[in-house]
N, CA, C and O atoms as CSV, one atom per row, in Angstrom:
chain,resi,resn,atom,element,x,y,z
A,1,UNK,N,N,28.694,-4.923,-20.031
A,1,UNK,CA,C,28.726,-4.786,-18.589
A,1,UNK,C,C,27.307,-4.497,-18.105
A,1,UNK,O,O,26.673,-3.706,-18.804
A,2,UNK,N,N,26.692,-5.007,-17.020
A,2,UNK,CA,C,25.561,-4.759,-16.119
A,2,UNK,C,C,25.650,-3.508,-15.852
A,2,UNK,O,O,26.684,-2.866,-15.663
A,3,UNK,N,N,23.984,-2.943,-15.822
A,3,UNK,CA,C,23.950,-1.670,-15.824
A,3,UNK,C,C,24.361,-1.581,-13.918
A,3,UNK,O,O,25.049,-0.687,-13.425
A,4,UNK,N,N,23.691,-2.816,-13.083
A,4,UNK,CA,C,24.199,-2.830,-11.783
A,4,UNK,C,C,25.542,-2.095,-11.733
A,4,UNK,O,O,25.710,-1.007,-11.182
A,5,UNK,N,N,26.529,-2.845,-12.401
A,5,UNK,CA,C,27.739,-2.300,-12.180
A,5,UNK,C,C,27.822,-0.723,-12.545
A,5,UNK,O,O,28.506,-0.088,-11.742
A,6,UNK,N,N,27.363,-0.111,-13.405
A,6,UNK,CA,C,27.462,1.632,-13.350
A,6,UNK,C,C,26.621,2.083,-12.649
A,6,UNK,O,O,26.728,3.286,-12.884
A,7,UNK,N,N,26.091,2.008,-12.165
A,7,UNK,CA,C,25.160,2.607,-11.426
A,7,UNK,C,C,26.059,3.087,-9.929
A,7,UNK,O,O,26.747,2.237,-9.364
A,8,UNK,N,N,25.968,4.460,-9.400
A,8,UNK,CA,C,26.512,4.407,-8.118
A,8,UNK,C,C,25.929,3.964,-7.265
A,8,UNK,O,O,24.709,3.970,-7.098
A,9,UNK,N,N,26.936,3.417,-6.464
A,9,UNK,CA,C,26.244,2.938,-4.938
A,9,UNK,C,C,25.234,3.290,-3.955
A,9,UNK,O,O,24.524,2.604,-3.220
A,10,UNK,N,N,25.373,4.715,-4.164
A,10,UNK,CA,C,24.272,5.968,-3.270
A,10,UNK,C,C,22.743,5.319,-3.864
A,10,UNK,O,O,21.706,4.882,-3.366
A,11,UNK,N,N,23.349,5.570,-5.342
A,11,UNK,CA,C,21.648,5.926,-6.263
A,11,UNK,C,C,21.737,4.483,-6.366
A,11,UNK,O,O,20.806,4.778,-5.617
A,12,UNK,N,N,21.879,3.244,-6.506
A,12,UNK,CA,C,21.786,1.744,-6.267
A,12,UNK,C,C,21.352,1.621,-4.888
A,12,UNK,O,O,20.561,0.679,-4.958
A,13,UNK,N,N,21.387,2.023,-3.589
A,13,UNK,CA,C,20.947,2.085,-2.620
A,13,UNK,C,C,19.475,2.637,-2.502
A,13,UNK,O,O,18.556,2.012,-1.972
A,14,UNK,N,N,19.377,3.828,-3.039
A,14,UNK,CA,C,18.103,4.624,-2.917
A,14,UNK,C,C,16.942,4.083,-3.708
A,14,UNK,O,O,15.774,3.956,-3.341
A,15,UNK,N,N,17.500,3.787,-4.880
A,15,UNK,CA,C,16.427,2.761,-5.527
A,15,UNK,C,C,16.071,1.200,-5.077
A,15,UNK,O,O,15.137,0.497,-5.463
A,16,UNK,N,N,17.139,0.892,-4.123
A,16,UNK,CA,C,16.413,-0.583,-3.800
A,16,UNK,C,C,15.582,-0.004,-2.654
A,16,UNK,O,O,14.463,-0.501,-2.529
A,17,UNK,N,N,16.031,1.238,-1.545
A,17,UNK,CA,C,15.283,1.197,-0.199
A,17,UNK,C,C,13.799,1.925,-1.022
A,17,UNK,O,O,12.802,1.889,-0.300
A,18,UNK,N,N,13.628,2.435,-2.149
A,18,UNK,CA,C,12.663,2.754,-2.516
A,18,UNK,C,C,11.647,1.444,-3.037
A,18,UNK,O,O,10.490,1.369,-2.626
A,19,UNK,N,N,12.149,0.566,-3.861
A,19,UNK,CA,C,11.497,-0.458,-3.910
A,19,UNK,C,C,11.223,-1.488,-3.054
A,19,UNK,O,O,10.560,-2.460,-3.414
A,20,UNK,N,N,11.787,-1.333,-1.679
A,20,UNK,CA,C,11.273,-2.260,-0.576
A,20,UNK,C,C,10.185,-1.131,0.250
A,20,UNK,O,O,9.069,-1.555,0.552
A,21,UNK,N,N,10.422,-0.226,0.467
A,21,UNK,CA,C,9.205,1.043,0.715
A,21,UNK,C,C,8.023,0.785,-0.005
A,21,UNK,O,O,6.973,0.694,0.631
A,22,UNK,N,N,8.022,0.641,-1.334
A,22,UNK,CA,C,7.162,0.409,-2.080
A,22,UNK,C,C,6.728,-0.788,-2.229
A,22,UNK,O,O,5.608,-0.737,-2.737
A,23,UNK,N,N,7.135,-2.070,-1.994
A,23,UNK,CA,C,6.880,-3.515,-1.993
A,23,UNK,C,C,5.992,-3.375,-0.358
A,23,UNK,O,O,4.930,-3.941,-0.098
A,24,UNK,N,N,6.556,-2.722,0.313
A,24,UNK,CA,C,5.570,-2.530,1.861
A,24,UNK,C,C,4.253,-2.044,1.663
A,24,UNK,O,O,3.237,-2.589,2.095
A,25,UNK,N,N,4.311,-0.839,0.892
A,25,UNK,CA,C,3.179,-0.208,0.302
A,25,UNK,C,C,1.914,-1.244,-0.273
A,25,UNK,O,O,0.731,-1.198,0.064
A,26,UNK,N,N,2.459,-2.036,-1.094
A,26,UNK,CA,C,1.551,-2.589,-2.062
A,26,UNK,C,C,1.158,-4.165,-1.078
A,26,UNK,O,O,0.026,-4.557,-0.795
A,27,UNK,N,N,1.878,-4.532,-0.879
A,27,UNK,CA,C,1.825,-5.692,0.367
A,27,UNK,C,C,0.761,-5.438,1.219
A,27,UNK,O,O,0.208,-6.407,1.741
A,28,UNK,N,N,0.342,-4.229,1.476
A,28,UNK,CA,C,-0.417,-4.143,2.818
A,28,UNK,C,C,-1.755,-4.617,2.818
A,28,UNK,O,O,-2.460,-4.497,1.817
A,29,UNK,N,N,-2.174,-5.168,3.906
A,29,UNK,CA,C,-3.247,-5.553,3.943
A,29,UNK,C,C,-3.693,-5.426,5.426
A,29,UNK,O,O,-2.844,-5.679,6.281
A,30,UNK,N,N,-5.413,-4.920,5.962
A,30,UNK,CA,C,-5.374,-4.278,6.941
A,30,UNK,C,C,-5.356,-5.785,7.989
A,30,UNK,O,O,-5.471,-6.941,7.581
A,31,UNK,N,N,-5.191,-5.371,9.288
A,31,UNK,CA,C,-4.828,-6.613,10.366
A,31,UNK,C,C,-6.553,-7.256,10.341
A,31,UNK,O,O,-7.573,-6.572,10.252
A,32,UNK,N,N,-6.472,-8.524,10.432
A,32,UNK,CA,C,-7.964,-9.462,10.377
A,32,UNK,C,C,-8.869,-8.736,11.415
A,32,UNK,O,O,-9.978,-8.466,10.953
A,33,UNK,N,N,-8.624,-8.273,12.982
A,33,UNK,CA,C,-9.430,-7.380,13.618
A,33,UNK,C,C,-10.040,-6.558,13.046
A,33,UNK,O,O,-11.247,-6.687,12.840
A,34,UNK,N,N,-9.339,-5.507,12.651
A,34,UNK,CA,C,-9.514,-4.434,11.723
A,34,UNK,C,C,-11.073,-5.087,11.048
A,34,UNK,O,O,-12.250,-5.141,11.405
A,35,UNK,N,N,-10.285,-5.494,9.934
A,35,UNK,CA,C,-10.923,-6.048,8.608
A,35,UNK,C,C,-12.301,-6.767,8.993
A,35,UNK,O,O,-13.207,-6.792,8.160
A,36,UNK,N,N,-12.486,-7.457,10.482
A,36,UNK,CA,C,-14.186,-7.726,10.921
A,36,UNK,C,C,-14.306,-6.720,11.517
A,36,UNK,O,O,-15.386,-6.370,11.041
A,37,UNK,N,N,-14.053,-5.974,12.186
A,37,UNK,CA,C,-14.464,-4.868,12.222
A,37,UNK,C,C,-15.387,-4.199,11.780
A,37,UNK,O,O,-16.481,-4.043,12.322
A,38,UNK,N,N,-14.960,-3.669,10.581
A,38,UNK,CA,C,-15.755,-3.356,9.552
A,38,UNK,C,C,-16.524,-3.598,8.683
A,38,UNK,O,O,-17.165,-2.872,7.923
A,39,UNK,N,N,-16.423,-5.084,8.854
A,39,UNK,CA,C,-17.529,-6.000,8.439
A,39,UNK,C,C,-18.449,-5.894,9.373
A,39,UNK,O,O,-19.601,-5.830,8.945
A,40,UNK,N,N,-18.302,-5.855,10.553
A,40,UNK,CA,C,-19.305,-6.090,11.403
A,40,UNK,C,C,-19.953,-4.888,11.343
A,40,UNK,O,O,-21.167,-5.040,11.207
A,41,UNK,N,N,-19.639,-3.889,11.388
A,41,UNK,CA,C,-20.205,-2.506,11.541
A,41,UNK,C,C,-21.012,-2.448,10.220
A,41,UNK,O,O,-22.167,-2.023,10.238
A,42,UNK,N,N,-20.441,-2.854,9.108
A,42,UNK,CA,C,-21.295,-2.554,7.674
A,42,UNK,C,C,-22.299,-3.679,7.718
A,42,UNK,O,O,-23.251,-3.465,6.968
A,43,UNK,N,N,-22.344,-4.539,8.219
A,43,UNK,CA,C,-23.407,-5.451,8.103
A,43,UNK,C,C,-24.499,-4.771,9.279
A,43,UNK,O,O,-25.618,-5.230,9.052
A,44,UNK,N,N,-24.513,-4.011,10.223
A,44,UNK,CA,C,-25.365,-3.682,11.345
A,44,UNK,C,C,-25.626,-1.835,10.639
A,44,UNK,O,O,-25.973,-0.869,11.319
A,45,UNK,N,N,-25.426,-1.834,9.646
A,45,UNK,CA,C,-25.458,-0.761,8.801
A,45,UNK,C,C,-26.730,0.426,9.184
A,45,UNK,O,O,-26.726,1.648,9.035
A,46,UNK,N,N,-27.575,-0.315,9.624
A,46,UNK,CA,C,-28.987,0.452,9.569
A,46,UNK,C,C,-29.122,0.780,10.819
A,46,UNK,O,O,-29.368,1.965,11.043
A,47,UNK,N,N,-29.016,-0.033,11.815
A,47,UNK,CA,C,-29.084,0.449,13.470
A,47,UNK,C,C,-27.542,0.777,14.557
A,47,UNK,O,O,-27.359,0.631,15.766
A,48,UNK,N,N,-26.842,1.161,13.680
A,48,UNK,CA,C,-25.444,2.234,13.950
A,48,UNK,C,C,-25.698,3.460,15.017
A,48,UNK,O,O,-26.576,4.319,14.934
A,49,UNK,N,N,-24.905,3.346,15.830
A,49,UNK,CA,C,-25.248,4.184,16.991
A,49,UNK,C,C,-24.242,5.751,16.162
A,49,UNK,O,O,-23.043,5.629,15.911
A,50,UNK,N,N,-24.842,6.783,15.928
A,50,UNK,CA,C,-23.916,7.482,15.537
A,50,UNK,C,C,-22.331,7.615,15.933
A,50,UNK,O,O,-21.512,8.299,15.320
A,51,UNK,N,N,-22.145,7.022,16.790
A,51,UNK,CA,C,-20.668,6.780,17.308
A,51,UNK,C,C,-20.115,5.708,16.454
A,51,UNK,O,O,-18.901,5.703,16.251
A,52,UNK,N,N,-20.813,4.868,15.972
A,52,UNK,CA,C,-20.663,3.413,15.497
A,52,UNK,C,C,-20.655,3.889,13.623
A,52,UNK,O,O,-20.262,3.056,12.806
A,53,UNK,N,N,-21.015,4.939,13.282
A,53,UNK,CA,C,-21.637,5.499,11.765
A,53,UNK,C,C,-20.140,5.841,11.786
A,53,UNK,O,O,-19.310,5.076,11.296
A,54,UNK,N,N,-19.712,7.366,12.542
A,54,UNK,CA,C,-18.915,7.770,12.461
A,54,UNK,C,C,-17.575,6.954,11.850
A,54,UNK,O,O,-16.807,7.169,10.912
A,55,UNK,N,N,-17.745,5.495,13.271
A,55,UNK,CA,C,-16.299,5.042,13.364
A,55,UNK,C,C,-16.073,4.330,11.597
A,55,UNK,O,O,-15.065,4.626,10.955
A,56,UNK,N,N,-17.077,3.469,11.056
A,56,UNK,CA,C,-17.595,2.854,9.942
A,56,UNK,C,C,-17.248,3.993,8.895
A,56,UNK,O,O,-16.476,3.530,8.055
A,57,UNK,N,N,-17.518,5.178,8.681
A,57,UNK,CA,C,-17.465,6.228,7.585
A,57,UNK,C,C,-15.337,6.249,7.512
A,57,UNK,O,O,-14.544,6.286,6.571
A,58,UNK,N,N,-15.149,6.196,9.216
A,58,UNK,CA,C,-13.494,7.367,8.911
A,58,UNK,C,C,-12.873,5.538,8.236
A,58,UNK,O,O,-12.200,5.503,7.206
A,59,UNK,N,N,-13.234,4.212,8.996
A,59,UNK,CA,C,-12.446,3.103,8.574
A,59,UNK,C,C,-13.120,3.062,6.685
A,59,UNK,O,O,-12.146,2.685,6.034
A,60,UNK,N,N,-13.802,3.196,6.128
A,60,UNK,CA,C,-14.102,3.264,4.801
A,60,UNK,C,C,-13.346,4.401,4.289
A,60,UNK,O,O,-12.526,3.947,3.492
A,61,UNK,N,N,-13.232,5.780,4.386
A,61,UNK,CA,C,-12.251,6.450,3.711
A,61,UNK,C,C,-10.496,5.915,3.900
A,61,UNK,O,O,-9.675,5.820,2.988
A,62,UNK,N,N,-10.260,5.596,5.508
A,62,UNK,CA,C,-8.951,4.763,5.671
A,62,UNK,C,C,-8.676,3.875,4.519
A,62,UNK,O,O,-7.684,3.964,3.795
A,63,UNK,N,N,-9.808,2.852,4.385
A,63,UNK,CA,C,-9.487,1.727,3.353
A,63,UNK,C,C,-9.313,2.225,1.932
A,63,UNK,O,O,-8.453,1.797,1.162
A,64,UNK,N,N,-10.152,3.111,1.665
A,64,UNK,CA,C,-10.146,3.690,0.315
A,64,UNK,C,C,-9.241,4.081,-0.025
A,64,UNK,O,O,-8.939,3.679,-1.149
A,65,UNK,N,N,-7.920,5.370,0.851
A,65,UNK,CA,C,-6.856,6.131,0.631
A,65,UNK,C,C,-5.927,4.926,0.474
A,65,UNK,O,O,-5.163,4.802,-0.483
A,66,UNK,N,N,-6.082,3.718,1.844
A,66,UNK,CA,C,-4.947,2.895,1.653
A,66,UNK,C,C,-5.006,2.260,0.014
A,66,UNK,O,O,-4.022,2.234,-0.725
A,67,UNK,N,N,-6.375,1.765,-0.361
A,67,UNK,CA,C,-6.286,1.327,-1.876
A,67,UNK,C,C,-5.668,1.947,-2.733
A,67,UNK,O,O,-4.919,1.372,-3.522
A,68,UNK,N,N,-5.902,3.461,-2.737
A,68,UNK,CA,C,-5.042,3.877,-3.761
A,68,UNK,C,C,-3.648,4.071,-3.465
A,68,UNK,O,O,-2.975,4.348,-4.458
A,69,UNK,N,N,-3.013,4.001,-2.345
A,69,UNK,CA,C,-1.688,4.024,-2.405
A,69,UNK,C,C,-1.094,2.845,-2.975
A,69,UNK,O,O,-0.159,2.709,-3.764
A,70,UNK,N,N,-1.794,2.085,-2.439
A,70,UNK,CA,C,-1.623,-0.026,-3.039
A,70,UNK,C,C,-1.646,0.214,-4.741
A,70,UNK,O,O,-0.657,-0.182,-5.358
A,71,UNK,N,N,-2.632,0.781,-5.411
A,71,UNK,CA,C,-2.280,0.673,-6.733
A,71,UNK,C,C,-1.125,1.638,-7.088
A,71,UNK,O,O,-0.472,1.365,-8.095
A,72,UNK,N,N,-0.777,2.814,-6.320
A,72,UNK,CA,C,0.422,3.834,-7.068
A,72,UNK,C,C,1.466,2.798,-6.588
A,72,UNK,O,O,2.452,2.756,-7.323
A,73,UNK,N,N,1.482,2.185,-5.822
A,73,UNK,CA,C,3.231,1.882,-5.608
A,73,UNK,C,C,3.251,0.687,-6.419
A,73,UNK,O,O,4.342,0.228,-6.759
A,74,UNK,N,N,1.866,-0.031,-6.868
A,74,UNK,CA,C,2.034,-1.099,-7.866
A,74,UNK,C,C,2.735,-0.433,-9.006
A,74,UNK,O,O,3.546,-1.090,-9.658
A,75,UNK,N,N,2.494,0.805,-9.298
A,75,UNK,CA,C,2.267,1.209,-10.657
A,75,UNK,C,C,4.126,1.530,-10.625
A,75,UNK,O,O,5.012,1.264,-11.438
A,76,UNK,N,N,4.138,2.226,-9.251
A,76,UNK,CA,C,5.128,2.511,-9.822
A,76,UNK,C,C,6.353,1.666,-9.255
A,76,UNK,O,O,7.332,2.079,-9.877
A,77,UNK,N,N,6.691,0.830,-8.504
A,77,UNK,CA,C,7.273,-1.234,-8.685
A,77,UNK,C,C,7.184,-0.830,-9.944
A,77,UNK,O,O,8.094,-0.101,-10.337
A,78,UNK,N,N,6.095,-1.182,-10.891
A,78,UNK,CA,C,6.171,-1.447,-12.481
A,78,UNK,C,C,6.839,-0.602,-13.052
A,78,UNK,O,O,7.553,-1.209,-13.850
A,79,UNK,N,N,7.121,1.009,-13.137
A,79,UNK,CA,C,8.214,1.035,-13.707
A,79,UNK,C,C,9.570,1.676,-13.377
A,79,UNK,O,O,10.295,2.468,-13.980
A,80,UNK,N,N,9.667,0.847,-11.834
A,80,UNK,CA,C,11.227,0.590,-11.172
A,80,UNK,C,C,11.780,-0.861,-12.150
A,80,UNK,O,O,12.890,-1.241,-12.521
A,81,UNK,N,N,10.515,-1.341,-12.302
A,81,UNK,CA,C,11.174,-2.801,-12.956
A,81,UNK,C,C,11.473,-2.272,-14.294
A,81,UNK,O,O,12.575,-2.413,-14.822
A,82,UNK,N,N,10.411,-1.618,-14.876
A,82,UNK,CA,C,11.174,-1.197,-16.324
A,82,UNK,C,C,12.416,-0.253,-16.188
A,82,UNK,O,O,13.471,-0.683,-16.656
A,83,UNK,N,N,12.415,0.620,-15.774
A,83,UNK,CA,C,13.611,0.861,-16.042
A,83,UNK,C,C,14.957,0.701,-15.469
A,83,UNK,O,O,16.060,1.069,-15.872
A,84,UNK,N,N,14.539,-0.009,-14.320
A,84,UNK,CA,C,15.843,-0.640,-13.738
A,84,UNK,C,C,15.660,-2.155,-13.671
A,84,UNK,O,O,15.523,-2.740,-12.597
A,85,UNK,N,N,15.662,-2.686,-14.698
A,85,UNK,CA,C,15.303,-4.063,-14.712
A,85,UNK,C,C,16.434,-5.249,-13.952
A,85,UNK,O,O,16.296,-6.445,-13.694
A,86,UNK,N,N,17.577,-4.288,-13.749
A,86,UNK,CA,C,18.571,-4.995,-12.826
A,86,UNK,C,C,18.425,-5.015,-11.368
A,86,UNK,O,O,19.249,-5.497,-10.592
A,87,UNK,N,N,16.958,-4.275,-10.951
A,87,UNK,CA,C,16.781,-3.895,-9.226
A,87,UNK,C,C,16.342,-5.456,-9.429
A,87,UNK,O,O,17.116,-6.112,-8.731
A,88,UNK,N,N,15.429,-6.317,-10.089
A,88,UNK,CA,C,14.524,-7.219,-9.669
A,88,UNK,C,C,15.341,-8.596,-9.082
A,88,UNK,O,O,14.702,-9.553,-8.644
């Protein structure tokens, strides 16, 4: 018998809304505005109005925190798939 089938419904529920939470997670990618944005600001790098430094410093830690959430929910997708290899 499929482990699907023993599994309760509650905890079969919680683990798929966790792996679509987490498929959102790892999916993300910032909106194309955004993303020149910050191109534009890092390329004008040297004559940055301190308002313009500021905004450039908080969107680089933004991107950074978002990266590492992108690799934990990869990591851990990887082992929702191992051990529930019936979520996939």
């Amino acid at each position: 018998m499929a482990m699907t089938a023993t599994l309760e419904p509650a905890r079969n529920s919680a683990l798929q809304a966790s792996k679509a939470a987490l498929r959102r997670i790892a999916s993300y990618e910032l909106p194309a505005e955004l993303d020149r944005r910050i191109l534009e600001l890092g390329e004008r790098q040297a004559e940055l109005t301190d308002e313009e430094r500021a905004e450039l410093l908080a969107w680089v830690e933004f991107t950074q925190q978002r990266s590492i959430e992108k690799l934990d929910a990869e990591v851990a997708l990887r082992r929702l798939s191992t051990e529930f290899p019936e979520l996939n």
